[in-house]
N, CA, C and O atoms as CSV, one atom per row, in Angstrom:
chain,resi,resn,atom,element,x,y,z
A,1,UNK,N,N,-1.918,15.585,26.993
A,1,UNK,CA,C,-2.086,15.879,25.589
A,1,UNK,C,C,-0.723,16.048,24.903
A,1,UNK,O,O,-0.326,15.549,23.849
A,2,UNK,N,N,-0.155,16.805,25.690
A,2,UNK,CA,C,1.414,16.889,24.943
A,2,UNK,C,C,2.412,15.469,24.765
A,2,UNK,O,O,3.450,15.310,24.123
A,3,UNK,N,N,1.812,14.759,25.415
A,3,UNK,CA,C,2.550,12.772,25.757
A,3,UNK,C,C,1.995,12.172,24.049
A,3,UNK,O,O,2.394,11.301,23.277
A,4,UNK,N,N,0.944,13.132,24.041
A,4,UNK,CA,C,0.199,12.491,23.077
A,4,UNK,C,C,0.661,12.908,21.665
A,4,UNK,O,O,0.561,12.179,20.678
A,5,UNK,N,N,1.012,13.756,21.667
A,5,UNK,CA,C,1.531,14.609,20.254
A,5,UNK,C,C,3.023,14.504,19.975
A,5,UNK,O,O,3.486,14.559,18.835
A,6,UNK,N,N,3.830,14.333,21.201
A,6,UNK,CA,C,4.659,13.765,21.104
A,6,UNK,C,C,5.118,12.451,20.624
A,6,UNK,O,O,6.052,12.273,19.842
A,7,UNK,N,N,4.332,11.494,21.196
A,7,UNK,CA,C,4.429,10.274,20.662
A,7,UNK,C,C,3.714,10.066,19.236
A,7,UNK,O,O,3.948,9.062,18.563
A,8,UNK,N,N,3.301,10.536,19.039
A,8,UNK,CA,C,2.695,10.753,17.309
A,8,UNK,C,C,3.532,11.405,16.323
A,8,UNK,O,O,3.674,11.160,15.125
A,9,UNK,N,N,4.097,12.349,17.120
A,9,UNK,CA,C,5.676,13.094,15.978
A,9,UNK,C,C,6.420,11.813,16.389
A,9,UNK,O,O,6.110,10.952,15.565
A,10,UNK,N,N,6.959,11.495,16.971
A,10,UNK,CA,C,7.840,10.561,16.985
A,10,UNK,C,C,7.936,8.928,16.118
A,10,UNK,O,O,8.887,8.463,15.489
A,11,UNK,N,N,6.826,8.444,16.330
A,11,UNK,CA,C,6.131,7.376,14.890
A,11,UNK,C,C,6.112,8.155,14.032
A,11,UNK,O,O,6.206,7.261,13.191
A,12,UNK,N,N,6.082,8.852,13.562
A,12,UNK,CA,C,5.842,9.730,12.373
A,12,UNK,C,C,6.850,9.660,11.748
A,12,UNK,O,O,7.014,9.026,10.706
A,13,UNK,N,N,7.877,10.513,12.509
A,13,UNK,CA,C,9.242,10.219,11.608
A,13,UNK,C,C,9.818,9.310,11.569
A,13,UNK,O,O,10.622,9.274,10.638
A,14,UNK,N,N,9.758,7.659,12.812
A,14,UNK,CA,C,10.156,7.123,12.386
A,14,UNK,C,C,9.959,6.080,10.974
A,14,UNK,O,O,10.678,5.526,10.142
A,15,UNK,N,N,8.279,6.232,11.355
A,15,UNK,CA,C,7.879,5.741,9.857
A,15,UNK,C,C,8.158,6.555,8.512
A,15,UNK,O,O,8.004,5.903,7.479
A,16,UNK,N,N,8.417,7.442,8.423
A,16,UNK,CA,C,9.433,8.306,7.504
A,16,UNK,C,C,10.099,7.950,6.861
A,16,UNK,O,O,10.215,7.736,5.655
A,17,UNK,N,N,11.157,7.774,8.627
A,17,UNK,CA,C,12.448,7.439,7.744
A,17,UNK,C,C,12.696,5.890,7.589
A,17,UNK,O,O,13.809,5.588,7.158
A,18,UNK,N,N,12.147,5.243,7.771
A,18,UNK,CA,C,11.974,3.652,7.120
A,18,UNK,C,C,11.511,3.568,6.012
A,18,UNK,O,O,11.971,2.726,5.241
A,19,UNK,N,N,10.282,4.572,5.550
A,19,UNK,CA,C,10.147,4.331,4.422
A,19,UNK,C,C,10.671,4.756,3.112
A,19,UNK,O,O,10.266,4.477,1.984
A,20,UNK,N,N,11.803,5.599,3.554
A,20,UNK,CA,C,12.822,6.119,2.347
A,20,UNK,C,C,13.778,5.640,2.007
A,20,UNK,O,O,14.449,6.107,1.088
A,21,UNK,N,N,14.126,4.459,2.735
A,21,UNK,CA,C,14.880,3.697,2.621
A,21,UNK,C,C,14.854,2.580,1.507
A,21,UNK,O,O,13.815,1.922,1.450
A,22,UNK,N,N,15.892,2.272,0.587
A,22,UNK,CA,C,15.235,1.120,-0.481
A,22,UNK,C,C,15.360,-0.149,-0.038
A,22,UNK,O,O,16.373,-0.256,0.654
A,23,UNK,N,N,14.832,-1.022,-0.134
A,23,UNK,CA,C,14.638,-1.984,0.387
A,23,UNK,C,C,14.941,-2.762,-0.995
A,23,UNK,O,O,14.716,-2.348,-2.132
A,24,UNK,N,N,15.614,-4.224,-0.536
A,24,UNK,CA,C,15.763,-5.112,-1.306
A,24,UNK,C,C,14.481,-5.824,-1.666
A,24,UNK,O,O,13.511,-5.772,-0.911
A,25,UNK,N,N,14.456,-6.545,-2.906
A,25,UNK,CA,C,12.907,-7.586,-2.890
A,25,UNK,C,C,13.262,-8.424,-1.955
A,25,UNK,O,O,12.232,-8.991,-1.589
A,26,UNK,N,N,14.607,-9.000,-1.083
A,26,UNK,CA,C,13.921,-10.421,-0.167
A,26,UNK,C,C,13.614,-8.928,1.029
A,26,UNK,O,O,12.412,-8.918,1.294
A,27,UNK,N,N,13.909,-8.469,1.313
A,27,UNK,CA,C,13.657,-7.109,2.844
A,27,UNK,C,C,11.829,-6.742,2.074
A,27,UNK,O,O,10.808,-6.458,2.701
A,28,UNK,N,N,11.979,-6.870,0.843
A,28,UNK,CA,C,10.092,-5.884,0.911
A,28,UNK,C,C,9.177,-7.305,0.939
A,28,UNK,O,O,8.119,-7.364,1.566
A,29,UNK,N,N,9.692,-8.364,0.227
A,29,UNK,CA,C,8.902,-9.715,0.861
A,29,UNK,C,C,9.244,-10.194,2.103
A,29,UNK,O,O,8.762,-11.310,2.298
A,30,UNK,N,N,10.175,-9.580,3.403
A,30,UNK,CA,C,9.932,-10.202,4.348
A,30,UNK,C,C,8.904,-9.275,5.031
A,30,UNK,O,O,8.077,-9.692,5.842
A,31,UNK,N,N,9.007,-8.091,4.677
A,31,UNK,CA,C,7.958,-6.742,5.818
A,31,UNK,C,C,6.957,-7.396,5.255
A,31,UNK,O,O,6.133,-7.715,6.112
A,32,UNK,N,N,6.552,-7.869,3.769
A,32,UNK,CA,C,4.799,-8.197,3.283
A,32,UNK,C,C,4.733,-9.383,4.110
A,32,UNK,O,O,3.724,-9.401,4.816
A,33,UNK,N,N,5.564,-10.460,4.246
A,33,UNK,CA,C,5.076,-11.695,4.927
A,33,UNK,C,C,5.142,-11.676,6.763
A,33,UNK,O,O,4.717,-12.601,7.455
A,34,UNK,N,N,5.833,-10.284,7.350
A,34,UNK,CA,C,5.699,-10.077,8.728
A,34,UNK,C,C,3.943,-9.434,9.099
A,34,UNK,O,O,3.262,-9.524,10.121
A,35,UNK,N,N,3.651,-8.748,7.663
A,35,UNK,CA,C,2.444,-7.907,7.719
A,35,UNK,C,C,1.145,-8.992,6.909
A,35,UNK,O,O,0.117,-8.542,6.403
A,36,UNK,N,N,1.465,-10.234,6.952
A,36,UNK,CA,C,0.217,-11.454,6.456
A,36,UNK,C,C,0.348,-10.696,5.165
A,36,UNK,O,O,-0.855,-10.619,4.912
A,37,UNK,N,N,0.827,-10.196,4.353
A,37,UNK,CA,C,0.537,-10.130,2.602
A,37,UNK,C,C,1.501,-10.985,1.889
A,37,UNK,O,O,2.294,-11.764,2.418
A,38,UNK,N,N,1.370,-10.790,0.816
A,38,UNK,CA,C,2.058,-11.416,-0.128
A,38,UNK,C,C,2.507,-10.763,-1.389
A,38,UNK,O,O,1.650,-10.075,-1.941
A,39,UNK,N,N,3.785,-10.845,-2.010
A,39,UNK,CA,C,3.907,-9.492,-3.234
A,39,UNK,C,C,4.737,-10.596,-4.151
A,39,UNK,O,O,5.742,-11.161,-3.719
A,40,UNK,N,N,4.070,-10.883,-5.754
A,40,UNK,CA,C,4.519,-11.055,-6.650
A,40,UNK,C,C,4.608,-10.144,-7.422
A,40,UNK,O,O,3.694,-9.359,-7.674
A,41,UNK,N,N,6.075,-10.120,-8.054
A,41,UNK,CA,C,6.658,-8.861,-9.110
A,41,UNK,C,C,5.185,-8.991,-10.359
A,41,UNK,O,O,4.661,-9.974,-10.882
A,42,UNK,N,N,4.970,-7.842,-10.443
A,42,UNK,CA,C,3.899,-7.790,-11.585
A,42,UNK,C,C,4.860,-8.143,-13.408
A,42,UNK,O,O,6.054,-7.887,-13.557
A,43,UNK,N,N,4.269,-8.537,-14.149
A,43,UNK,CA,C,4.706,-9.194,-15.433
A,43,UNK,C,C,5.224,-7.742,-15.630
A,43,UNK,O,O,4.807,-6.676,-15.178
A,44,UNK,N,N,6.652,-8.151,-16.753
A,44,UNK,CA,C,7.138,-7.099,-17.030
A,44,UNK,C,C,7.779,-5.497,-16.263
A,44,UNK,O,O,8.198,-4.485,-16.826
A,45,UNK,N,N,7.658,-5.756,-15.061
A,45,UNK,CA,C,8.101,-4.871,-14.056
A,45,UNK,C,C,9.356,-4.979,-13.563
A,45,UNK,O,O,9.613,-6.182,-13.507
A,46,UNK,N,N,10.454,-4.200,-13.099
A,46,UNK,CA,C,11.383,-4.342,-12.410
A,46,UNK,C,C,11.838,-3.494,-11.440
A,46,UNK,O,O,11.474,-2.318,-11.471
A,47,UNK,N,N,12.568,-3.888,-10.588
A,47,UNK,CA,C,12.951,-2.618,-9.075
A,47,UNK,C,C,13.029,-1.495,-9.810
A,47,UNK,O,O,13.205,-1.579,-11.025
A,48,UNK,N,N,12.911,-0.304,-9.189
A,48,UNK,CA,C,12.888,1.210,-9.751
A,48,UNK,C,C,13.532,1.837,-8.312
A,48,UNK,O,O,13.214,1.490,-7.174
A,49,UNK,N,N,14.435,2.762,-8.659
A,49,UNK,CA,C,15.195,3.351,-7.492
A,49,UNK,C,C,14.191,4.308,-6.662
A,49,UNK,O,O,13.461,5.216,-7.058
A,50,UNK,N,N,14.467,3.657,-5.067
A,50,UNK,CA,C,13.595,4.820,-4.322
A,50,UNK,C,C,13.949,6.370,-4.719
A,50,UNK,O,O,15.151,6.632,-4.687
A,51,UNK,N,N,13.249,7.207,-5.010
A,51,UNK,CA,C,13.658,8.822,-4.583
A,51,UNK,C,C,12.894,9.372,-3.370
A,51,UNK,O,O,11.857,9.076,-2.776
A,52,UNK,N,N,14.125,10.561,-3.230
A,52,UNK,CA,C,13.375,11.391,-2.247
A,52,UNK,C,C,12.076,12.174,-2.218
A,52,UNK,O,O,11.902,13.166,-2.927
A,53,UNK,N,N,11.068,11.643,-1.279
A,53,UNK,CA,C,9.573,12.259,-1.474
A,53,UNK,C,C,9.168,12.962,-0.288
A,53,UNK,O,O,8.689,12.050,0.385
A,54,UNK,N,N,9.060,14.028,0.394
A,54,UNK,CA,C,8.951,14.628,1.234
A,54,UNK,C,C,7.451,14.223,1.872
A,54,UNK,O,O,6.978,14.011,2.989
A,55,UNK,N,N,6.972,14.250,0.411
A,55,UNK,CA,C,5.199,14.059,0.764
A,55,UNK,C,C,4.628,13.235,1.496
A,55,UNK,O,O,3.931,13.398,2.498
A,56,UNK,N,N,5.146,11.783,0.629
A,56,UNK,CA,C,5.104,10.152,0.958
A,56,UNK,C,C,6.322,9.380,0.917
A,56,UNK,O,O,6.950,9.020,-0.079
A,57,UNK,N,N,6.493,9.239,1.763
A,57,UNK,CA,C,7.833,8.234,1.804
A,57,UNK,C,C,7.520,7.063,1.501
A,57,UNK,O,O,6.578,6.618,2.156
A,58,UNK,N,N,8.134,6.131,0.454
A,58,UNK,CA,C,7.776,4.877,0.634
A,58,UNK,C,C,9.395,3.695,0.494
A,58,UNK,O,O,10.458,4.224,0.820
A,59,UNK,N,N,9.422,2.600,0.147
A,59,UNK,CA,C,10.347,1.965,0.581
A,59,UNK,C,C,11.004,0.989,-0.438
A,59,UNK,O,O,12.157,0.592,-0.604
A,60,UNK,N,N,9.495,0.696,-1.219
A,60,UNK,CA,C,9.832,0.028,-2.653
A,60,UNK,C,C,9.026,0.366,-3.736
A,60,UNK,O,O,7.825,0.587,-3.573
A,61,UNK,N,N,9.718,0.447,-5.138
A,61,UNK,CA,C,9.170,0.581,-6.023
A,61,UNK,C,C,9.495,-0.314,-7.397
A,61,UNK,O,O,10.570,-0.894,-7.552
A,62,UNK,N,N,8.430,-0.340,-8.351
A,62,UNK,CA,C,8.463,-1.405,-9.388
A,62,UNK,C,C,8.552,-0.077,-10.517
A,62,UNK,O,O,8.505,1.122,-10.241
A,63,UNK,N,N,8.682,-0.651,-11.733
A,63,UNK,CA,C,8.559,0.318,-13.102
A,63,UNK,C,C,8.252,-0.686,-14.067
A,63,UNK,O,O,8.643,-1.852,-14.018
A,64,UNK,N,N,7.449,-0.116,-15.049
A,64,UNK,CA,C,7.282,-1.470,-16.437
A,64,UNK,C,C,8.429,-1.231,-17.733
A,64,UNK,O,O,9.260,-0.325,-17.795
A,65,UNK,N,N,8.241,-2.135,-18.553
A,65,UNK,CA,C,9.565,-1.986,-19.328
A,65,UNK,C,C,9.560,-0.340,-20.035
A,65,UNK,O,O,10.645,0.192,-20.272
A,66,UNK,N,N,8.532,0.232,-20.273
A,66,UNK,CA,C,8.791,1.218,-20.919
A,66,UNK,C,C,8.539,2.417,-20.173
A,66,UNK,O,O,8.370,3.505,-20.723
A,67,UNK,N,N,8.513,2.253,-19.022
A,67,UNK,CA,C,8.656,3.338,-17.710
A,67,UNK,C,C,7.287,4.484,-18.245
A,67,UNK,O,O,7.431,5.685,-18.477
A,68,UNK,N,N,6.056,3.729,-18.336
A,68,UNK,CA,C,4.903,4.253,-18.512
A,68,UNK,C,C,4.224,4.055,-17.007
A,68,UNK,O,O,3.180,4.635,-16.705
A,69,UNK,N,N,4.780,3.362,-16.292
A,69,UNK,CA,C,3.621,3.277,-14.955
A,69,UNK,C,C,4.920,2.725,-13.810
A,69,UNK,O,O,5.668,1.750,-13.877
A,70,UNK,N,N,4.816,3.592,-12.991
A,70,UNK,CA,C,5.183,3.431,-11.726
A,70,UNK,C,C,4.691,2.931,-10.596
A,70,UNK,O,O,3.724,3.647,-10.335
A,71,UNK,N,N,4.835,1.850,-9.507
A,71,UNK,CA,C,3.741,1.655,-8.755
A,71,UNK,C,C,4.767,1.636,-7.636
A,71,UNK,O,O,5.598,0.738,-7.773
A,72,UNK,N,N,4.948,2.564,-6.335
A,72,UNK,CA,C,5.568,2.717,-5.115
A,72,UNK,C,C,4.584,2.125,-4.094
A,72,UNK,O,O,3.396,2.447,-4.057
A,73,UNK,N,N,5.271,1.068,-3.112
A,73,UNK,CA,C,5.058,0.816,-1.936
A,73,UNK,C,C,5.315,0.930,-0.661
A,73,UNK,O,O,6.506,0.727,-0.422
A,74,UNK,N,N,4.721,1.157,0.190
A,74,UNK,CA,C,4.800,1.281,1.222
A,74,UNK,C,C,4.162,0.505,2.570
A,74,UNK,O,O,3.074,0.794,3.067
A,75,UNK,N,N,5.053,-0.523,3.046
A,75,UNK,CA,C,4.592,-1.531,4.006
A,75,UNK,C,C,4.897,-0.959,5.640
A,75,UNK,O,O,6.079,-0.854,5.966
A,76,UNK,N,N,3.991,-0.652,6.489
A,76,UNK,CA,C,4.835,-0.548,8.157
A,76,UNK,C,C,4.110,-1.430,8.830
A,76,UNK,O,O,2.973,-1.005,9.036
A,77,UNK,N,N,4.318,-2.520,9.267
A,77,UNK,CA,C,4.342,-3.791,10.315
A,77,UNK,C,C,4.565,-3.095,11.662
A,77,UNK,O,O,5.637,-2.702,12.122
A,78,UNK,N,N,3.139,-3.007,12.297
A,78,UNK,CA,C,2.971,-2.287,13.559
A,78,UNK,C,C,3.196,-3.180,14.709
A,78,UNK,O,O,2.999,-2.819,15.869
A,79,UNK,N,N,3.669,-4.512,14.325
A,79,UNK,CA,C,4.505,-5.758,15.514
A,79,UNK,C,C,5.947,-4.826,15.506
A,79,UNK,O,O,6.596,-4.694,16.544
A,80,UNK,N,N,6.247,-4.380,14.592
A,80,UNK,CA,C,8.011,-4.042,14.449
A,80,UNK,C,C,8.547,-2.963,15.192
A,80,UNK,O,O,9.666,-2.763,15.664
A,81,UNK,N,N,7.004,-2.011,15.187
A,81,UNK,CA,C,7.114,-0.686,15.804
A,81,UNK,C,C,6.890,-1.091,16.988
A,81,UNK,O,O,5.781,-1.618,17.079
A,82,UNK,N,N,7.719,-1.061,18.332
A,82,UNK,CA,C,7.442,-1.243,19.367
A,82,UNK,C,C,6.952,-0.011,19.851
A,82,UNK,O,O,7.658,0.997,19.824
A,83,UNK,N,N,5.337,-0.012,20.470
A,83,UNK,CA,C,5.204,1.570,20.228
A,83,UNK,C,C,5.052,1.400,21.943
A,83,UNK,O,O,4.568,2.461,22.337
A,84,UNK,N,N,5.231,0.670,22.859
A,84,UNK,CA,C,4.901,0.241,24.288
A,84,UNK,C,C,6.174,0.971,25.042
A,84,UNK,O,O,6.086,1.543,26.128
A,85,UNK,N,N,7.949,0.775,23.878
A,85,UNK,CA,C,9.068,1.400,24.506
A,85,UNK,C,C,8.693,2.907,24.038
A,85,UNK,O,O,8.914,3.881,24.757
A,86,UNK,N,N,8.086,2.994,22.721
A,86,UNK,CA,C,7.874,4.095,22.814
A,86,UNK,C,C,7.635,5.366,23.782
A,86,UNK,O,O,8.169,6.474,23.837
A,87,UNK,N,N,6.433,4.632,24.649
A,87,UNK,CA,C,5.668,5.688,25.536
A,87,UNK,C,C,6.496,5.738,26.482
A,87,UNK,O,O,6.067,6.320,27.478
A,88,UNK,N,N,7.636,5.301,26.551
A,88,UNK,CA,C,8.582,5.391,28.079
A,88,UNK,C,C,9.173,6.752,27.695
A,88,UNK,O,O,9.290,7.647,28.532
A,89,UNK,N,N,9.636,6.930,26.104
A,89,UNK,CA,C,10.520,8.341,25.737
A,89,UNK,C,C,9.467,9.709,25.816
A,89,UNK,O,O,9.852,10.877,25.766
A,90,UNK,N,N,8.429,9.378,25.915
A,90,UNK,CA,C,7.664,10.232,25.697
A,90,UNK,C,C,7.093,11.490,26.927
A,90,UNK,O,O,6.280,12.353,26.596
């Protein structure tokens, strides 16, 4: 049980701290096209600086021209997470 909780804190933060990270648009269209999606910039939107979110971490964000709507994303591609080396630290 403790292998188990361990390895769950451990994805945890690392998905964390990946997702606080800002990511460029070609880095957030390559995680959408590693994860089968696809992301066109919505009309009138442009990059918006990641901040620090304790709550939800995420990695990219858009804003509209008059900074009435925010929309933050968050992509984790579970091919990327090798979670197999994982269980060796654990």
């Amino acid at each position: 049980m403790k292998r188990i909780i361990s390895l769950i804190t451990l994805v945890l933060f690392i998905v964390i701290g990946q997702a606080q990270s800002q990511l460029s648009l070609e880095e957030f269209n390559s995680f959408c096209d590693d994860s089968g999606l696809q992301f066109t910039m919505p009309e009138g939107y442009k990059i918006q600086e990641v901040k620090d979110n304790p709550d939800l971490g995420y990695s990219f964000a858009v804003i509209n021209a008059d900074a009435t709507m925010e929309i933050r994303y968050t992509i984790w591609p579970l091919e990327k997470m090798n979670l197999n080396n994982m269980k060796h630290h654990c």
